[in-house]
KEZANU-714301 format. One record per atom (N, C-alpha, C): z, y, x. Coordinates in steps of 0.02 Angstrom, whole numbers, padded with zeros to 5 digits, always signed. Atoms other than C-alpha are relative to their C-alpha. Example, Ala and Ser with C-alpha at 12.3 -4.5 7.8 and 13.67 -1.06 7.14 Angstrom:
2
+00000-00059+00045+00390-00225+00615+00000+00060+00045-00003-00059-00042+00357-00053+00684+00037+00055-00039
//
This chain:
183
+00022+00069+00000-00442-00467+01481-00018-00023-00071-00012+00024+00080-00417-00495+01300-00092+00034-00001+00073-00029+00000-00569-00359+01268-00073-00021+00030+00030+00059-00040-00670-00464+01387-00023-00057-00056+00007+00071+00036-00645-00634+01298-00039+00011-00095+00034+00000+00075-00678-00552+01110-00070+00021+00032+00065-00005-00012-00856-00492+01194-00030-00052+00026+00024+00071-00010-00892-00648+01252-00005-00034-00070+00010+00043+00057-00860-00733+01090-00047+00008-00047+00034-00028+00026-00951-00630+01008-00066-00021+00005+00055+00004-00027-01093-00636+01106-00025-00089+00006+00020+00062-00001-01096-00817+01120-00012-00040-00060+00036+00006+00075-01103-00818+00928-00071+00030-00034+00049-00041-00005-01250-00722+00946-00009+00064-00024-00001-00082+00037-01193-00545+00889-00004+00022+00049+00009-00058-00043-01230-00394+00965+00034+00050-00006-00034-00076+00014-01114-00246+00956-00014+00065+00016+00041-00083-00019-01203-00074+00930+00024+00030+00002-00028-00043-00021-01089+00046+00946+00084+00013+00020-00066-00017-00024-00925+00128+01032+00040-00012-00039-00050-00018+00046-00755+00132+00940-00032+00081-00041+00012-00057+00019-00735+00295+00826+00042+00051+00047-00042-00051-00042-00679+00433+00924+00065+00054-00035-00058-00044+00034-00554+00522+00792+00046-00077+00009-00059+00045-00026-00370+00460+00801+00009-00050-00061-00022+00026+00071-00369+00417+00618-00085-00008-00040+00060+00002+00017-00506+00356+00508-00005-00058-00030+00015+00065+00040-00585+00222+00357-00056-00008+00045+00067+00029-00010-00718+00104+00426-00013-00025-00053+00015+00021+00057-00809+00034+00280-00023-00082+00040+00010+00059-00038-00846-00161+00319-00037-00036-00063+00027+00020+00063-01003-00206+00201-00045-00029+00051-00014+00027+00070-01081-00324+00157+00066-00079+00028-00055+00052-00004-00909-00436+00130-00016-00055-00031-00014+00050+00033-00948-00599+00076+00039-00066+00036-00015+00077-00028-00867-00730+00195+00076+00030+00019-00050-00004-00021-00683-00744+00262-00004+00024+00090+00025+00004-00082-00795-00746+00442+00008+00069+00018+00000-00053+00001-00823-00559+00413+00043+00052+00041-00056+00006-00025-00647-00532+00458+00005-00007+00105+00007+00048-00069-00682-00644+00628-00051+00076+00036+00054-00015-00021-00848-00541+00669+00022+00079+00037-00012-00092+00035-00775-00349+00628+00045-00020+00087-00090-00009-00046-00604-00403+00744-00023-00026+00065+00034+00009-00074-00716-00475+00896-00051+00067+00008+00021-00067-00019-00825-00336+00889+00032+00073+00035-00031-00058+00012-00708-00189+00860+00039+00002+00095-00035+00020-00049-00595-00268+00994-00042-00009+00071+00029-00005-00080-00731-00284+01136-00025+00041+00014+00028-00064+00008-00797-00118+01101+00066+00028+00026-00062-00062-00018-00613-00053+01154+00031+00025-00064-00025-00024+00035-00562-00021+00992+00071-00062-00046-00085+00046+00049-00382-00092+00858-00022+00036-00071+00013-00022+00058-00439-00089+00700+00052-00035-00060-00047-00003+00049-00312-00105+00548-00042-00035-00058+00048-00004+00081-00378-00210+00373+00084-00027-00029-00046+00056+00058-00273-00251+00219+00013-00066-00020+00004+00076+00023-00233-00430+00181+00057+00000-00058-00040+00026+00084-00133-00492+00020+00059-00013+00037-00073+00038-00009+00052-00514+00043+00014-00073+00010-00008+00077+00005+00044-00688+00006-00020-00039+00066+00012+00019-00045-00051-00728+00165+00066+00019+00059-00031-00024-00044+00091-00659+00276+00072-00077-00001-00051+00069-00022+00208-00835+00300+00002-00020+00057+00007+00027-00072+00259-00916+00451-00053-00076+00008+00006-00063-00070+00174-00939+00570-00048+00048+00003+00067-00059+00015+00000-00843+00504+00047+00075-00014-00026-00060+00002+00100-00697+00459+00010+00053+00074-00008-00057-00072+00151-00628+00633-00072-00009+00055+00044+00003-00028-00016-00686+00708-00047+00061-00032+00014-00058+00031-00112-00578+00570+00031+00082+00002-00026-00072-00013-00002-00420+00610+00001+00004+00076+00018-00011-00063-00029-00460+00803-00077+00028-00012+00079-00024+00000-00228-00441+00735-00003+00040-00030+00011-00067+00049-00203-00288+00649-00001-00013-00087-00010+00017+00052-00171-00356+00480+00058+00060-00049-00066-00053+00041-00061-00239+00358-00005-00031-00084-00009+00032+00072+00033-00337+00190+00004+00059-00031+00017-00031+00061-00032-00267+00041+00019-00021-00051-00001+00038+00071+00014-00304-00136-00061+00026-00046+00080+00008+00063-00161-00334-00249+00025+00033-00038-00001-00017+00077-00088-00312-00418+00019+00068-00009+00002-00067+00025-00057-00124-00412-00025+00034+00046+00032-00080-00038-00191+00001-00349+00023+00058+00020-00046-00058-00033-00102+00135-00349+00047+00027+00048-00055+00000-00022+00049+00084-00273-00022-00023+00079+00016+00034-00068-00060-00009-00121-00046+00054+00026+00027-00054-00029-00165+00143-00101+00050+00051+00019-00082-00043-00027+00019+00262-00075+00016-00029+00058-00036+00024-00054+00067+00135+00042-00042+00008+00069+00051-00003-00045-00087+00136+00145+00000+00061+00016+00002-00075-00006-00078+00331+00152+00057+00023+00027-00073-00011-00047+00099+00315+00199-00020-00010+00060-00015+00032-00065+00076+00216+00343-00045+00031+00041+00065-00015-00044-00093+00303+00397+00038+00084+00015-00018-00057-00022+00010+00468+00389+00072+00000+00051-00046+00045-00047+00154+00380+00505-00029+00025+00069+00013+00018-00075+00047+00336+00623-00025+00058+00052+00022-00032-00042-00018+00423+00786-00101-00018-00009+00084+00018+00013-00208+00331+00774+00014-00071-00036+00006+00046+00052-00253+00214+00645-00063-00006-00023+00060+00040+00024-00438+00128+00615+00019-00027-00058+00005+00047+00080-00439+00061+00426-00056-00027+00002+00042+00031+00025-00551-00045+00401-00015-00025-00058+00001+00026+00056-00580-00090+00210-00075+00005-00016+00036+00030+00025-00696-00180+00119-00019+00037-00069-00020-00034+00037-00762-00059-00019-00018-00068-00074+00034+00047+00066-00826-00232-00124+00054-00015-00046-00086+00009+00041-00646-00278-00147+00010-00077+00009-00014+00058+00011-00692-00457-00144-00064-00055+00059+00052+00009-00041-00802-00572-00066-00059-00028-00037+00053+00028+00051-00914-00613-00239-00041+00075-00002+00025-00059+00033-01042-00493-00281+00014+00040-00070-00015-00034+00068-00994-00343-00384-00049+00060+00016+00039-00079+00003-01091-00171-00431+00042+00043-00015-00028-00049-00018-00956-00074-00433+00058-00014+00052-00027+00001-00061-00886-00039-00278+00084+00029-00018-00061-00058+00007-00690+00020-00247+00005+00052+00030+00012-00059-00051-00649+00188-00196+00074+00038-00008-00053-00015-00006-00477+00185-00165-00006+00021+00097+00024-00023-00065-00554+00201+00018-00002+00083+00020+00019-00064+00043-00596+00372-00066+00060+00066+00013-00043-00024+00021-00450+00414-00108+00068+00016+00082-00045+00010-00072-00339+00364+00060-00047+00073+00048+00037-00066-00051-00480+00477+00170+00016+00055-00012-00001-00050+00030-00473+00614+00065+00061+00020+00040-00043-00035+00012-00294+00641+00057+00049-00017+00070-00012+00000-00067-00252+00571+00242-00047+00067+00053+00054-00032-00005-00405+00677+00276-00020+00000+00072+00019+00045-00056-00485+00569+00401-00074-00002-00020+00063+00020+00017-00667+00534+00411-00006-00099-00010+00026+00074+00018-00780+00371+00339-00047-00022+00035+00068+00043-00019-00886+00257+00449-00029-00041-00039+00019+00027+00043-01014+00165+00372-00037-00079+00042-00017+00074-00043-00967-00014+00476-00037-00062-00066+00042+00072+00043-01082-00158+00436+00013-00053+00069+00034+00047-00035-01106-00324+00501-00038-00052-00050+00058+00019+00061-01270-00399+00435-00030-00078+00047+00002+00062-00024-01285-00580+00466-00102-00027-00005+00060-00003+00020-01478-00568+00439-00014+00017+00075-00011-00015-00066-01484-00485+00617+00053-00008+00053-00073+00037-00021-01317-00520+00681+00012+00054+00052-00039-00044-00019-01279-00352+00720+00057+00045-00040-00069-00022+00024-01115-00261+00702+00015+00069+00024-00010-00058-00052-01056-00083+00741+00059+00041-00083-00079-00058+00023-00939+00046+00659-00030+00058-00051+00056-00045+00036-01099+00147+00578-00015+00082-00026+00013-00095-00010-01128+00330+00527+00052+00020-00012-00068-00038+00044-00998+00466+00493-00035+00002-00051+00024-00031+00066-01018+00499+00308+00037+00044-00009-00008-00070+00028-00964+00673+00253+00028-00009-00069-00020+00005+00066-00854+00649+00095+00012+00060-00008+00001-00055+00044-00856+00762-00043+00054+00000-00057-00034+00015+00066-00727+00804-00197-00036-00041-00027+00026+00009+00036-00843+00707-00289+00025-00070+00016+00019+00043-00019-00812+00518-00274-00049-00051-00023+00050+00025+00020-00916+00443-00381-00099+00022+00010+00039-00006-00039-01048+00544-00303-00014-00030+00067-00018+00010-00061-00991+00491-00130-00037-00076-00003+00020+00105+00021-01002+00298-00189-00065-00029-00016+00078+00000+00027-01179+00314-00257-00039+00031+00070+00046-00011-00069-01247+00389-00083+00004-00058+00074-00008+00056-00059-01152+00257+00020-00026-00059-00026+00061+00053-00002-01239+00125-00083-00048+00020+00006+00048-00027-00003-01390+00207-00067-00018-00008+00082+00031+00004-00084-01402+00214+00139+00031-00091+00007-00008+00069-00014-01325+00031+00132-00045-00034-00012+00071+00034+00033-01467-00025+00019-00060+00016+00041+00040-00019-00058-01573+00074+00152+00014-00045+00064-00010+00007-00030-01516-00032+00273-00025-00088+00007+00042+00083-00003-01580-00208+00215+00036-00066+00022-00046+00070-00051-01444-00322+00285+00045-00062-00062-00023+00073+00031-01382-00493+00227+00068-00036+00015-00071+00019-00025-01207-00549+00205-00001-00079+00029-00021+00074-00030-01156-00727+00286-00036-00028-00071+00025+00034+00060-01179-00785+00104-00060+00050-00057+00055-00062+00015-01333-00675+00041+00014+00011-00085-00013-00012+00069-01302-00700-00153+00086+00041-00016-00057-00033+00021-01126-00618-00115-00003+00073-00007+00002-00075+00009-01192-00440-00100-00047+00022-00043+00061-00024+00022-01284-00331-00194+00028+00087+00011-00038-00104-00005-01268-00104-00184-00014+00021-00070+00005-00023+00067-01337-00095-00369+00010-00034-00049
//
């Protein structure tokens, strides 16, 4: 029923959802271009009427009553910002825990435009050793989907330079258009 109601909403916002869940148990979706809090909204009605439970990071701080247990009913997982390292371990913990686990992260980091991307995304795949979708929703068309496998390599700063590269191939416009850019 639930799956139902997020495809309706969706649809009555005028998105379209192009493709299935991912079929591995484990796995990063990438969720570009991030500029709005809506993003969030779009990804989690999509994902969810497609049949799929997708997992994103949110900031510790957001986790209070009563948003806190609503956000971990929506797949939410508290993160602490101020150390990379320590929030990329934890994320690798929990993704090596689990039985199936969709990530969804944002590789912008933020929702302002930056040119360099994060690739702690990178780093979690790798060493969970899960594959990367290359999940957009492009408010220019107001379609949404889960997007190609990409094929990571030791390399990541190679890796990062080809996934902006087919994103920039792809022409799409965040909610707020001056929030993205791939170069």
């Amino acid at each position: 029923m639930w799956r139902k109601f997020c495809g309706f909403m969706l649809k009555s916002m005028g998105w379209t959802a192009v493709e299935p869940p991912v079929p591995e148990d484990k796995c990063v979706i990438l969720g570009v271009p991030h500029t709005s809090g809506w993003d969030f909204v779009i990804s989690y009605l999509y994902y969810t009427s497609v049949g799929g439970k997708a997992y994103v990071m949110i900031a510790k701080e957001f986790f209070w009553w009563p948003l806190g247990p609503i956000l971990k009913a929506l797949g939410a997982i508290p993160v602490d910002r101020k150390n990379a390292t320590s929030l990329v371990l934890s994320v690798i913990h929990e993704m090596d825990k689990a039985k199936r686990l969709h990530l969804a992260i944002a590789p912008e980091g933020t929702r302002k435009a930056v040119k360099r991307w994060k690739t702690g995304f990178h780093t979690i795949a790798k060493e969970v050793g899960c594959p990367v979708y290359l999940g957009y929703f492009d408010w220019k068309t107001k379609r949404v989907g889960r997007g190609q496998k990409f094929e990571l390599t030791d390399d990541a700063k190679a890796d990062m330079k080809r996934i902006q590269e087919i994103y920039e191939e792809m022409h799409m416009a965040g909610k707020h258009p001056e929030g993205y850019v791939t170069h």
